[in-house]
N, CA and C atoms of all chains as a GROMACS GRO file, in nm:
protein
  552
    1UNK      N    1   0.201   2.244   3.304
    1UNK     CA    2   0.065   2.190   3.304
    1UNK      C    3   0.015   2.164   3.162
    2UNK      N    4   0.038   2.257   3.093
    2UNK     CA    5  -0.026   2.261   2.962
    2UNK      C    6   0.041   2.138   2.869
    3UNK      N    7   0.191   2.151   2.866
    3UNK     CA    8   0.270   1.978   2.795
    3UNK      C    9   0.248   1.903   2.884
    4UNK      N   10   0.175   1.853   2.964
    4UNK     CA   11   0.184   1.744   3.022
    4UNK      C   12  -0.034   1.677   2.967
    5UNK      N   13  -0.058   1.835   2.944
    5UNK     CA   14  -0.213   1.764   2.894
    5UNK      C   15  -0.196   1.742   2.695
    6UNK      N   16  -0.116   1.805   2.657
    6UNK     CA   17  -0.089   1.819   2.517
    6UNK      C   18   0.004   1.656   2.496
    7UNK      N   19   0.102   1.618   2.609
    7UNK     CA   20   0.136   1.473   2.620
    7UNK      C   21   0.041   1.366   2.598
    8UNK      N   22  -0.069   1.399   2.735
    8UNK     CA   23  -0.170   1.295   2.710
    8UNK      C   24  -0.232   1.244   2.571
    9UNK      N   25  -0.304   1.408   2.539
    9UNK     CA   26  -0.360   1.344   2.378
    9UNK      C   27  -0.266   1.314   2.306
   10UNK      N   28  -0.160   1.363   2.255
   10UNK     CA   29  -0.020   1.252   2.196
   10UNK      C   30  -0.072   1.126   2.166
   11UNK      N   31  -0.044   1.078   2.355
   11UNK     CA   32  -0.043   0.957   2.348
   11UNK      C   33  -0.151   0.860   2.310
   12UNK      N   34  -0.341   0.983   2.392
   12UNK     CA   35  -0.428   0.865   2.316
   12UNK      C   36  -0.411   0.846   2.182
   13UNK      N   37  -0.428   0.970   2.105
   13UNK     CA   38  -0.406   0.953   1.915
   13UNK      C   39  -0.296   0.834   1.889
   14UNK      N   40  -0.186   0.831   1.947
   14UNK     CA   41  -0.065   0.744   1.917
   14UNK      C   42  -0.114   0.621   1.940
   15UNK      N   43  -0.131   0.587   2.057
   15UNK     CA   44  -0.217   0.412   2.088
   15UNK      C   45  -0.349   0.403   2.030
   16UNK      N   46  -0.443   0.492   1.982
   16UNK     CA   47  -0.526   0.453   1.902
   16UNK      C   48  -0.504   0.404   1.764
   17UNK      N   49  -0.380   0.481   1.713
   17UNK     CA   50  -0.354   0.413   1.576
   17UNK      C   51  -0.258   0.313   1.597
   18UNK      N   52  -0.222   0.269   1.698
   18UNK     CA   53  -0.127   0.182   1.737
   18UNK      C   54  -0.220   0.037   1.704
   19UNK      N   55  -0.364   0.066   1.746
   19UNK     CA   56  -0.429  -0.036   1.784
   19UNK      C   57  -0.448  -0.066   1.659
   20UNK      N   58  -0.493  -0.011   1.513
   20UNK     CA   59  -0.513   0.024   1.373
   20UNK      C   60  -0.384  -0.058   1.368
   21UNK      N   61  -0.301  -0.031   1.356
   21UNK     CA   62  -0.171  -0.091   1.307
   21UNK      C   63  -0.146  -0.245   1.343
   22UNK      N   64  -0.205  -0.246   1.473
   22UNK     CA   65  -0.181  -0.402   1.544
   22UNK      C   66  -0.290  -0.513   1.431
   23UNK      N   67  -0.422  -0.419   1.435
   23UNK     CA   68  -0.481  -0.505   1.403
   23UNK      C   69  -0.548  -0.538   1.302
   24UNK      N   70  -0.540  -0.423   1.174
   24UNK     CA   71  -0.603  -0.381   1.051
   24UNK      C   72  -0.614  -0.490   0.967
   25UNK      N   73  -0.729  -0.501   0.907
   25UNK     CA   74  -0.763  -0.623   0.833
   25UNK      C   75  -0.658  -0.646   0.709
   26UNK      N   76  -0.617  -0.550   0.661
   26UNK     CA   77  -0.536  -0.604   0.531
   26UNK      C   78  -0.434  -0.477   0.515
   27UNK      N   79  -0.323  -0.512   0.471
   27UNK     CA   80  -0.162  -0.402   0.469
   27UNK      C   81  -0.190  -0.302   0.440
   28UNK      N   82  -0.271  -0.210   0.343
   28UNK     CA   83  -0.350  -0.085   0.329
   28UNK      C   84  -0.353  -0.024   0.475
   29UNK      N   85  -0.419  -0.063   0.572
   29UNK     CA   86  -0.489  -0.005   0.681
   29UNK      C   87  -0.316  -0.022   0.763
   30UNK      N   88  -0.281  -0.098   0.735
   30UNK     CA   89  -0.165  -0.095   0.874
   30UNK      C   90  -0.052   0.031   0.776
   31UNK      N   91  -0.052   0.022   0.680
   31UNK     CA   92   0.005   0.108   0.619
   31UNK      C   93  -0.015   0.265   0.642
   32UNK      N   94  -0.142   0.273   0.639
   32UNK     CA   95  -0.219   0.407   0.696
   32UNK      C   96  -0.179   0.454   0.801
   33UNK      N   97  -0.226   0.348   0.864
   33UNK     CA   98  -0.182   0.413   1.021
   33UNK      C   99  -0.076   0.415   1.052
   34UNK      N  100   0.040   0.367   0.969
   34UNK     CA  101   0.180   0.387   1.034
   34UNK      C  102   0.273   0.534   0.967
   35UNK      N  103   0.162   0.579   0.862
   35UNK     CA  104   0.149   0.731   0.788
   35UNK      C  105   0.142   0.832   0.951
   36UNK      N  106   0.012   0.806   0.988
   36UNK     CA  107  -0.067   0.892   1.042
   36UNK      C  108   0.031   0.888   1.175
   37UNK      N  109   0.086   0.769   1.207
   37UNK     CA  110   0.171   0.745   1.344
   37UNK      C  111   0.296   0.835   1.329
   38UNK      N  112   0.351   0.854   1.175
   38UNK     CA  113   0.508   0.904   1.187
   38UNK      C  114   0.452   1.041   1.164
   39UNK      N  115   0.309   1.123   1.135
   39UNK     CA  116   0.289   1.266   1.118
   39UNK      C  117   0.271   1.319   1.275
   40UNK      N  118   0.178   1.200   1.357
   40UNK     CA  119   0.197   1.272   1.503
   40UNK      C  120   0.307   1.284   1.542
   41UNK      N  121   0.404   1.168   1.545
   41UNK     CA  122   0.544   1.184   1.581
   41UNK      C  123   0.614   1.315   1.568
   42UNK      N  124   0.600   1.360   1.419
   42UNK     CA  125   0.670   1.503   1.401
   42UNK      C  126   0.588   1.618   1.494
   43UNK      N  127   0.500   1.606   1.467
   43UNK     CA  128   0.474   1.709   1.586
   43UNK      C  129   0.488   1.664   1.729
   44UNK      N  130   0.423   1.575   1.741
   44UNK     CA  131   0.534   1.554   1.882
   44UNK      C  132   0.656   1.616   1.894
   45UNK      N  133   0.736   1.590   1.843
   45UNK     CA  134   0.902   1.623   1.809
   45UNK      C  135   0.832   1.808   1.856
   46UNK      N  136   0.802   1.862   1.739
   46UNK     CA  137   0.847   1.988   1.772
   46UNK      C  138   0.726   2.065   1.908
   47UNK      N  139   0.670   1.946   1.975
   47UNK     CA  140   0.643   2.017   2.094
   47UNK      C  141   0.740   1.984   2.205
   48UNK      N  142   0.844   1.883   2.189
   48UNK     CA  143   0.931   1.850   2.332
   48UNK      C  144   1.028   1.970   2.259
   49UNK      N  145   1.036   1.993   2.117
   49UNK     CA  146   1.153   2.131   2.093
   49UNK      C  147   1.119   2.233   2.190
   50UNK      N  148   1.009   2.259   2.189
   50UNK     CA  149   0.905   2.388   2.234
   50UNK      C  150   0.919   2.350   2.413
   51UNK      N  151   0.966   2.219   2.476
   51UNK     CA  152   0.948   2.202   2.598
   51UNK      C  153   1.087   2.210   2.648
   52UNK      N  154   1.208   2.200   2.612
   52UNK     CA  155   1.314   2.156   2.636
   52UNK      C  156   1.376   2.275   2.581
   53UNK      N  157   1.328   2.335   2.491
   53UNK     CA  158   1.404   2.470   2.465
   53UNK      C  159   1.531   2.451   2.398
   54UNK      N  160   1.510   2.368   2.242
   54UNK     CA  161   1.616   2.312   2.169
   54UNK      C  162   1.601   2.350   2.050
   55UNK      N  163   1.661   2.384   1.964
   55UNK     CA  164   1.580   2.435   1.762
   55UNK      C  165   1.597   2.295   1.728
   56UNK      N  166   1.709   2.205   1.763
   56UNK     CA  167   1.751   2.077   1.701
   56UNK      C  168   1.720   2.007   1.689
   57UNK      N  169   1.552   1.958   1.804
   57UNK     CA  170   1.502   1.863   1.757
   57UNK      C  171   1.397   1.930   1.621
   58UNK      N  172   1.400   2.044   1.572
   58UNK     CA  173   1.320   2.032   1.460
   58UNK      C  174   1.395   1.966   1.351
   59UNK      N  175   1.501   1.956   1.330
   59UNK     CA  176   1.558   1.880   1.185
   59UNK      C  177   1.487   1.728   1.262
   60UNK      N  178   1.560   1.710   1.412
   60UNK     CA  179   1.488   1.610   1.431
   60UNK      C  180   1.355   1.570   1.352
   61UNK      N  181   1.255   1.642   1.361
   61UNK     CA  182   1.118   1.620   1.288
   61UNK      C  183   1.133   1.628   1.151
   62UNK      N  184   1.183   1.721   1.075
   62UNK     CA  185   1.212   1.700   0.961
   62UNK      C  186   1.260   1.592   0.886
   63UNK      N  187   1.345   1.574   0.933
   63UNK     CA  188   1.410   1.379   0.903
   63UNK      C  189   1.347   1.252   0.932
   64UNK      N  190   1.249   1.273   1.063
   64UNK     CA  191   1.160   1.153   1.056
   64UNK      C  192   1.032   1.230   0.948
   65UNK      N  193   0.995   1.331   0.903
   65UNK     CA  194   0.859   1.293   0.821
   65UNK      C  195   0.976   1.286   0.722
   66UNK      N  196   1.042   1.335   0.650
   66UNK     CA  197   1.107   1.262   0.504
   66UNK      C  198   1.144   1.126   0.546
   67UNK      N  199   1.141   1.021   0.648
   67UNK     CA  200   1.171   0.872   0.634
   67UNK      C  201   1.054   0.814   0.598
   68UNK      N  202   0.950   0.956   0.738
   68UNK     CA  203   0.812   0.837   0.727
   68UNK      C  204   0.767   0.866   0.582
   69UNK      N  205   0.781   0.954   0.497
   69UNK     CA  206   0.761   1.009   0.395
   69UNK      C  207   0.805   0.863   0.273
   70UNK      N  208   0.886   0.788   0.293
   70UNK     CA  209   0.983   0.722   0.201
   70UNK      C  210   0.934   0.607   0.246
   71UNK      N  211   0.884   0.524   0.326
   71UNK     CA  212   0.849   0.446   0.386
   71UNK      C  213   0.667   0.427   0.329
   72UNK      N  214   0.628   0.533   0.349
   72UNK     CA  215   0.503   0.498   0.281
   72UNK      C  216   0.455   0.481   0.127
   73UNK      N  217   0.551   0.567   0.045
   73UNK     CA  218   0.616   0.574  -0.110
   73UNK      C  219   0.626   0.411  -0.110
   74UNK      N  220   0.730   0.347  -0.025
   74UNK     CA  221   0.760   0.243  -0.044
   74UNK      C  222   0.700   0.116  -0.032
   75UNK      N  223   0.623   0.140   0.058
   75UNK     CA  224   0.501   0.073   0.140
   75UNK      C  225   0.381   0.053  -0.027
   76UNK      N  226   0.328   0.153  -0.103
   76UNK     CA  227   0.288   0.199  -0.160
   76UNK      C  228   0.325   0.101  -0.321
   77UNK      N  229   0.446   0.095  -0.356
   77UNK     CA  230   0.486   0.037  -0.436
   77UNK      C  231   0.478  -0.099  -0.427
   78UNK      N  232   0.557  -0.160  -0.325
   78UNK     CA  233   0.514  -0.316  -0.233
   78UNK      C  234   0.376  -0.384  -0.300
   79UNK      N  235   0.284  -0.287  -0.195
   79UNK     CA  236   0.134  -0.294  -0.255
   79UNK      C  237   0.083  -0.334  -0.438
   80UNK      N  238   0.190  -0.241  -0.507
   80UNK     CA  239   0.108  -0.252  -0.639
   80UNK      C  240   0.140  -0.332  -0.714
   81UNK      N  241   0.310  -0.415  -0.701
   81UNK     CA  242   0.387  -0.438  -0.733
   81UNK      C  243   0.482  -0.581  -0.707
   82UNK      N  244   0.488  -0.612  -0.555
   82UNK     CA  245   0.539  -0.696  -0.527
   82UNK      C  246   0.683  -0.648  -0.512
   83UNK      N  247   0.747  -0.723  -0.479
   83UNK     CA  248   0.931  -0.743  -0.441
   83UNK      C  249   0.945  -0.756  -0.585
   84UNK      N  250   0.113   3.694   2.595
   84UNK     CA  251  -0.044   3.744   2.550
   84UNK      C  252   0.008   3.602   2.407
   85UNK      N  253   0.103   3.615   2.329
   85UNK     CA  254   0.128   3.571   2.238
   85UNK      C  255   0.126   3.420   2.243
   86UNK      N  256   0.209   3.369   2.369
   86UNK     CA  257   0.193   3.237   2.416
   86UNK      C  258   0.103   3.166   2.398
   87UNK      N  259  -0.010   3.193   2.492
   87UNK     CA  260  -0.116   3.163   2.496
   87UNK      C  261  -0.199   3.160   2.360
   88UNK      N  262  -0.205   3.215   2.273
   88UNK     CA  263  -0.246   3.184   2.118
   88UNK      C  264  -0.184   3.050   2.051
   89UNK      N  265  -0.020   3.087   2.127
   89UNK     CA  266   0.052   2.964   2.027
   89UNK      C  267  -0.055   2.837   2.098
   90UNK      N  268  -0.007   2.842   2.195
   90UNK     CA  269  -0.042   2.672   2.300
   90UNK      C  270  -0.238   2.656   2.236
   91UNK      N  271  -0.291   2.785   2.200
   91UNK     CA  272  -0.439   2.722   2.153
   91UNK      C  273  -0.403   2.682   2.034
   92UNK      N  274  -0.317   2.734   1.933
   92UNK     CA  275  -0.329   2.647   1.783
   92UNK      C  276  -0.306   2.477   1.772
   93UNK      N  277  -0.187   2.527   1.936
   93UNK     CA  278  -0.141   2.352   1.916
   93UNK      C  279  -0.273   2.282   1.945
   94UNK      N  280  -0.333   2.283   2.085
   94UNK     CA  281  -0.414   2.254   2.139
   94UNK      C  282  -0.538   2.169   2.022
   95UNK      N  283  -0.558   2.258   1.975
   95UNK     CA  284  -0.663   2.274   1.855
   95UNK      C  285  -0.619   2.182   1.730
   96UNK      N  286  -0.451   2.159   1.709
   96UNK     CA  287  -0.434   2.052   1.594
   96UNK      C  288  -0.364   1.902   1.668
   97UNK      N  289  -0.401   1.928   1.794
   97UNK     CA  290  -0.351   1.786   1.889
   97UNK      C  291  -0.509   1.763   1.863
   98UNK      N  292  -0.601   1.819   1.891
   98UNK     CA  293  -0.752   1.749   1.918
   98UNK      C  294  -0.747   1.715   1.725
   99UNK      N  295  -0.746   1.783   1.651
   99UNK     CA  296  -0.735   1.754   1.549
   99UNK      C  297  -0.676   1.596   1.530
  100UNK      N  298  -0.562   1.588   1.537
  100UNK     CA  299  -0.502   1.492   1.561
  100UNK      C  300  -0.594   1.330   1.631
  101UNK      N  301  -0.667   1.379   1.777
  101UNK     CA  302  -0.742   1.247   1.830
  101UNK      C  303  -0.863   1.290   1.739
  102UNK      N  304  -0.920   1.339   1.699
  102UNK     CA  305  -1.007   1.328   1.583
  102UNK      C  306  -1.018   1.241   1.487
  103UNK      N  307  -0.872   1.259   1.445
  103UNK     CA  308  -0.818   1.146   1.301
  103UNK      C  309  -0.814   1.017   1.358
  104UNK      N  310  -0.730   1.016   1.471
  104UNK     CA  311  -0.778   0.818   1.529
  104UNK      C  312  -0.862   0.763   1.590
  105UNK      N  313  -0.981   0.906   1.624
  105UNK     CA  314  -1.111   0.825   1.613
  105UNK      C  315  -1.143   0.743   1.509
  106UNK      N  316  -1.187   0.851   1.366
  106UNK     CA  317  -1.203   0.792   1.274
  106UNK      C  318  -1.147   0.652   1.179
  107UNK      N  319  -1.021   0.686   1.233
  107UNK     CA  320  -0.932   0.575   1.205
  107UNK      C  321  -0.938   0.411   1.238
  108UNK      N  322  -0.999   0.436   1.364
  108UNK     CA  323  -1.104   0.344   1.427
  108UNK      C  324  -1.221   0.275   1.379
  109UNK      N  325  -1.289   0.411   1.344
  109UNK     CA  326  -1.461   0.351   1.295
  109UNK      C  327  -1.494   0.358   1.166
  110UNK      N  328  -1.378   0.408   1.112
  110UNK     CA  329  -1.472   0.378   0.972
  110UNK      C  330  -1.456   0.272   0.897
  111UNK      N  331  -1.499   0.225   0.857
  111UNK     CA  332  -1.541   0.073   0.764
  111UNK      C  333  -1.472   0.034   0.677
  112UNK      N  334  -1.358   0.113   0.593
  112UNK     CA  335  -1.318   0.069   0.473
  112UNK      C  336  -1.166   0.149   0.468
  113UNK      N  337  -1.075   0.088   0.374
  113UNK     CA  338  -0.956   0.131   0.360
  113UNK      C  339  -0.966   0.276   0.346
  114UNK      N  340  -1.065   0.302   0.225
  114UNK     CA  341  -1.010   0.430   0.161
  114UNK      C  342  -1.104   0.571   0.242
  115UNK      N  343  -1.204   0.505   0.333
  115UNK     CA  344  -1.266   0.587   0.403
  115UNK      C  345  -1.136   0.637   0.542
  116UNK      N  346  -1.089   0.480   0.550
  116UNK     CA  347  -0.963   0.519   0.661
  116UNK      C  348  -0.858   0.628   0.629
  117UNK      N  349  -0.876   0.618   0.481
  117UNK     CA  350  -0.752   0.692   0.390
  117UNK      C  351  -0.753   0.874   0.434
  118UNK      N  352  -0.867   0.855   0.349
  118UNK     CA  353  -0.934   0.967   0.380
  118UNK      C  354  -0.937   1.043   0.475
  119UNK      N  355  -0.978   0.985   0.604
  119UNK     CA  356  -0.930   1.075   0.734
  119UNK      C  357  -0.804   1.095   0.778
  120UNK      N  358  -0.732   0.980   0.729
  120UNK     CA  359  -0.591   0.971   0.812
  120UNK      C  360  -0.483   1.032   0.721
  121UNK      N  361  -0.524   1.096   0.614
  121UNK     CA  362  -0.446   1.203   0.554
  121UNK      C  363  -0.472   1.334   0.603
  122UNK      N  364  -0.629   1.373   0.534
  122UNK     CA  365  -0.667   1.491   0.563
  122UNK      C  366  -0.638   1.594   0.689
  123UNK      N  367  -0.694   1.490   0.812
  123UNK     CA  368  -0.654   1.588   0.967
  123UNK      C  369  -0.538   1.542   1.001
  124UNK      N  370  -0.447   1.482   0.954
  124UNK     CA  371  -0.331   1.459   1.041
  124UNK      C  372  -0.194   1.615   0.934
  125UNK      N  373  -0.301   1.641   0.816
  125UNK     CA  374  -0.267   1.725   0.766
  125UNK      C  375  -0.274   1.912   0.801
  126UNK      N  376  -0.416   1.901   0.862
  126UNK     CA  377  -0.412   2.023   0.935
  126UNK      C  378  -0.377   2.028   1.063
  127UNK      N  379  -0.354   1.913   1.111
  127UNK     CA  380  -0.322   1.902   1.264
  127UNK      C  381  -0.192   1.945   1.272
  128UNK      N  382  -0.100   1.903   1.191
  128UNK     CA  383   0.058   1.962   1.147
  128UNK      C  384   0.034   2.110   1.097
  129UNK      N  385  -0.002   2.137   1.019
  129UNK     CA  386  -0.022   2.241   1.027
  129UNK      C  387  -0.050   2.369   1.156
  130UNK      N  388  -0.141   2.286   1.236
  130UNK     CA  389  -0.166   2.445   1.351
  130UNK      C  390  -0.101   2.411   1.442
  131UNK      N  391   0.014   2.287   1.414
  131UNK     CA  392   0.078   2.256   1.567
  131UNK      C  393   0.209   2.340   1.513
  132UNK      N  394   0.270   2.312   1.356
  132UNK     CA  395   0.399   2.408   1.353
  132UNK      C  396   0.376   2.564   1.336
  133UNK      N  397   0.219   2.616   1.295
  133UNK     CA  398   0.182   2.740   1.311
  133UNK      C  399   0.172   2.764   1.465
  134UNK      N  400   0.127   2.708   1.550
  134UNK     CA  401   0.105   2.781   1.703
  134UNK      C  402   0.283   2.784   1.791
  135UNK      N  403   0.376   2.643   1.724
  135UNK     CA  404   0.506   2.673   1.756
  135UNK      C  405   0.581   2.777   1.689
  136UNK      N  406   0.507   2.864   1.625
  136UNK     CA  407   0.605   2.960   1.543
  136UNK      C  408   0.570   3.113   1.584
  137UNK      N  409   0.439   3.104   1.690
  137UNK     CA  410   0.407   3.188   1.722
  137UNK      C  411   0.460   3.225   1.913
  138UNK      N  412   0.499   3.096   1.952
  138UNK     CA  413   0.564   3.060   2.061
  138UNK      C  414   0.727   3.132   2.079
  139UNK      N  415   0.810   3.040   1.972
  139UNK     CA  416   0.941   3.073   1.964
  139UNK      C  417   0.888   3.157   1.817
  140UNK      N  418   0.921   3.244   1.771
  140UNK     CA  419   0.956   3.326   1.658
  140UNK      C  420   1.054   3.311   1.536
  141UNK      N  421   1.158   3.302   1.619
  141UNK     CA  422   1.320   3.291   1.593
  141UNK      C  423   1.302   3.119   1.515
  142UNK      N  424   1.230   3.058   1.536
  142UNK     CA  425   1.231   2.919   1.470
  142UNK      C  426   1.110   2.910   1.334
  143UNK      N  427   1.053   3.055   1.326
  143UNK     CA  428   0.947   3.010   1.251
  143UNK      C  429   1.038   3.012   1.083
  144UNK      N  430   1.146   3.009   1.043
  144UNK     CA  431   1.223   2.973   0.894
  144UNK      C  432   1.185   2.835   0.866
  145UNK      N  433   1.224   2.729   0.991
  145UNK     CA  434   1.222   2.613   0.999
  145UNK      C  435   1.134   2.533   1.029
  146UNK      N  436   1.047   2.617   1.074
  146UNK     CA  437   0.907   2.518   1.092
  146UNK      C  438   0.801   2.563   0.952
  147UNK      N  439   0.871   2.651   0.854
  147UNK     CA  440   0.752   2.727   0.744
  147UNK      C  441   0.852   2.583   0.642
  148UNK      N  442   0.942   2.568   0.681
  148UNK     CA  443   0.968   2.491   0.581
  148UNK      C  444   0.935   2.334   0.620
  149UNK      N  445   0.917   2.320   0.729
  149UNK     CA  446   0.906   2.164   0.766
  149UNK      C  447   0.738   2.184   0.704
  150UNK      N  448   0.627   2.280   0.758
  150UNK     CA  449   0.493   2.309   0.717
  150UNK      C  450   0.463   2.285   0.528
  151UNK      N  451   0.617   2.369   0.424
  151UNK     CA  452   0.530   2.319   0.330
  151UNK      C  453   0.628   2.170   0.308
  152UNK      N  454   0.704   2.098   0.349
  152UNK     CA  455   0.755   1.956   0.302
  152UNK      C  456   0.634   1.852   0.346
  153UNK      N  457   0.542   1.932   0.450
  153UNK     CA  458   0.398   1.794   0.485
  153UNK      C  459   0.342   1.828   0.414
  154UNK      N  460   0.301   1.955   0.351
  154UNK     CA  461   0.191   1.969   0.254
  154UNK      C  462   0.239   1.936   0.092
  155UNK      N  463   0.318   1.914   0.079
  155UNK     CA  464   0.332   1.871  -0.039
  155UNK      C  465   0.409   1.695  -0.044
  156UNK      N  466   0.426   1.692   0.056
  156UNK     CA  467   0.428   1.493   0.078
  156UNK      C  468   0.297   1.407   0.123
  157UNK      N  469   0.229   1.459   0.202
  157UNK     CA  470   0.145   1.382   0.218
  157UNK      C  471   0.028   1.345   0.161
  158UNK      N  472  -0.039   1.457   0.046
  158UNK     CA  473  -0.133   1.407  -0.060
  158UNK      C  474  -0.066   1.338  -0.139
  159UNK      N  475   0.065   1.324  -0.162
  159UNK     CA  476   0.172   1.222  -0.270
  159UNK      C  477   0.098   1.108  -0.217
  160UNK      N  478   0.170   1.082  -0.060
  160UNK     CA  479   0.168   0.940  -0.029
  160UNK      C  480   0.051   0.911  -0.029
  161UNK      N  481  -0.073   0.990   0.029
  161UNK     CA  482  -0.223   0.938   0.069
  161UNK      C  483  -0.280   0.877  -0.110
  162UNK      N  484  -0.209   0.956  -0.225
  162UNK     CA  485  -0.231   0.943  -0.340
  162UNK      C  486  -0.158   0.753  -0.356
  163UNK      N  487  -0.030   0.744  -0.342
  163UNK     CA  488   0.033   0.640  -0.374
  163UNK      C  489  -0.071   0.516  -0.318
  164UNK      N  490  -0.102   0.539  -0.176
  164UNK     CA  491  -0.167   0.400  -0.103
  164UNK      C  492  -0.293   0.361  -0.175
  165UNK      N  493  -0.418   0.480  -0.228
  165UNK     CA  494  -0.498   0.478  -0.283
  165UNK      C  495  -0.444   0.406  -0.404
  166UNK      N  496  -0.433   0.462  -0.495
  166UNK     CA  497  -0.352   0.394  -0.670
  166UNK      C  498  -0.288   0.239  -0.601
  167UNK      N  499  -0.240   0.202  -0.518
  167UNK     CA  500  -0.203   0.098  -0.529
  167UNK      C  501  -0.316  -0.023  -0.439
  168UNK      N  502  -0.388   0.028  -0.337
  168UNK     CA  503  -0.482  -0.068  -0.310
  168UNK      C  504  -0.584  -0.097  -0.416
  169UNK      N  505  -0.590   0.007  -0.491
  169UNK     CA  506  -0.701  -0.009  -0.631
  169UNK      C  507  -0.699  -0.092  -0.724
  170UNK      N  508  -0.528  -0.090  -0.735
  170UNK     CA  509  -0.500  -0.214  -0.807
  170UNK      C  510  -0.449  -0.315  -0.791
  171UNK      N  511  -0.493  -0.343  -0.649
  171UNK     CA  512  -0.432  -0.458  -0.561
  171UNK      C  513  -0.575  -0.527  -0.578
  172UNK      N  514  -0.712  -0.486  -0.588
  172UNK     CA  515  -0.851  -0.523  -0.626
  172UNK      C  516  -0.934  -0.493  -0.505
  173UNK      N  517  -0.890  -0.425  -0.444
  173UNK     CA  518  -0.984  -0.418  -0.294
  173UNK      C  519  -1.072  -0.343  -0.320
  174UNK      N  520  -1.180  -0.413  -0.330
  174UNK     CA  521  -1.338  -0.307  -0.316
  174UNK      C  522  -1.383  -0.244  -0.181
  175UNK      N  523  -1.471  -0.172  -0.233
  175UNK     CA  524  -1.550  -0.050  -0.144
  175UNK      C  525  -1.615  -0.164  -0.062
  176UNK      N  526  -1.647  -0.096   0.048
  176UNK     CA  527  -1.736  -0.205   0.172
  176UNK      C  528  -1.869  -0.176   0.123
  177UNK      N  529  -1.896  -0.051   0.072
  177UNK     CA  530  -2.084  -0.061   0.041
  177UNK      C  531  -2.085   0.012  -0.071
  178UNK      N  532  -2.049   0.020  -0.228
  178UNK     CA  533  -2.085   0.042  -0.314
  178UNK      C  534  -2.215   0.156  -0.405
  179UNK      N  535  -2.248   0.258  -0.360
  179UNK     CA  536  -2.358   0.323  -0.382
  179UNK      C  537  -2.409   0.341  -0.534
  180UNK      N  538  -2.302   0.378  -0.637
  180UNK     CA  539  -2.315   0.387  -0.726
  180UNK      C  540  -2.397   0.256  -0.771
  181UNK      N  541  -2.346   0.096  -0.762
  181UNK     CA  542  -2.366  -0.015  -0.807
  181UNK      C  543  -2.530  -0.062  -0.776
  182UNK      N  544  -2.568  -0.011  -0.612
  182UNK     CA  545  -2.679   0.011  -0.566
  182UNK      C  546  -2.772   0.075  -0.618
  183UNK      N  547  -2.768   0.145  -0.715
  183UNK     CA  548  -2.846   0.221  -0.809
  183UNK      C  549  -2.865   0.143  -0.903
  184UNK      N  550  -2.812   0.126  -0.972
  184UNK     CA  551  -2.856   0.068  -1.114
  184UNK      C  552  -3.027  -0.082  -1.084
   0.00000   0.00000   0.00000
């Protein structure tokens, strides 16, 4: 009962910044929210660990925030810099 | 007895969490967006890998270390987007300081 209501909000937070991402006035904001999208993700991750009864998806989580981690660094530079 | 503590921390940094994409939503300006969408998505990780460590035990090595790799990456990046929209020229939506003079 309890992961299946801890799912739900997941998902509103996730499609709310989904919507941020779809539609943000300028690369800053879609940038943001695709921060804020790969930090729920990790916790996501380590609540299906916590549901499924696995340690493994925590590197799982670990490895997506160091991508989303590198991705926004990069995102970041883009911005100041250009190709 | 212990459970039940973990599942409220999560509880408590999932609402955390729809908190941040409220705001994420309504507020007006990049760096106001910035602002929220660092800060609580920062404690929200936080009481979600603190309430899973109080759940399973045996995993809390790996979640103290996943806990400090967000806290010390994500004011980096929330830092990087700021410094670079600044000097990309994007102004504030309502200016207060400028409003004064």
């Amino acid at each position: 009962m309890i992961f299946e209501i801890l799912t739900l909000l997941f998902l509103i937070a996730i499609f709310m910044a989904l919507y941020r991402l779809l539609k943000g006035p300028t690369l800053s904001d879609r940038v943001v929210a695709f921060d804020v999208m790969s930090l729920i993700s990790v916790s996501f991750f380590v609540v299906l660990a916590l549901y499924f009864q696995r340690a493994i998806y925590i590197d799982i989580a670990l490895v997506l925030g160091l991508i989303g981690f590198l991705g926004t660094s990069i995102f970041g530079r883009y911005i100041e810099k250009g190709i | 007895m212990l459970d039940y503590l973990g599942f409220m921390f999560i509880f408590f940094g999932v609402m955390a969490f729809v908190v941040s994409t409220i705001g994420l939503l309504r507020m007006p300006d990049v760096y106001t967006r910035m602002h929220i969408g660092t800060k609580t998505t920062t404690i929200g990780t936080i009481l979600v890998l603190f309430g899973a460590s109080f759940i399973e035990p045996s995993w809390a090595l790996k979640l103290f270390l996943l806990a400090v790799f967000i806290l010390l990456t994500n004011p980096l990046s929330s830092s990087v987007i700021a410094r670079a929209t600044h000097k990309d020229g994007l102004v504030l939506d309502r200016d207060e300081l400028k409003e004064q003079k």
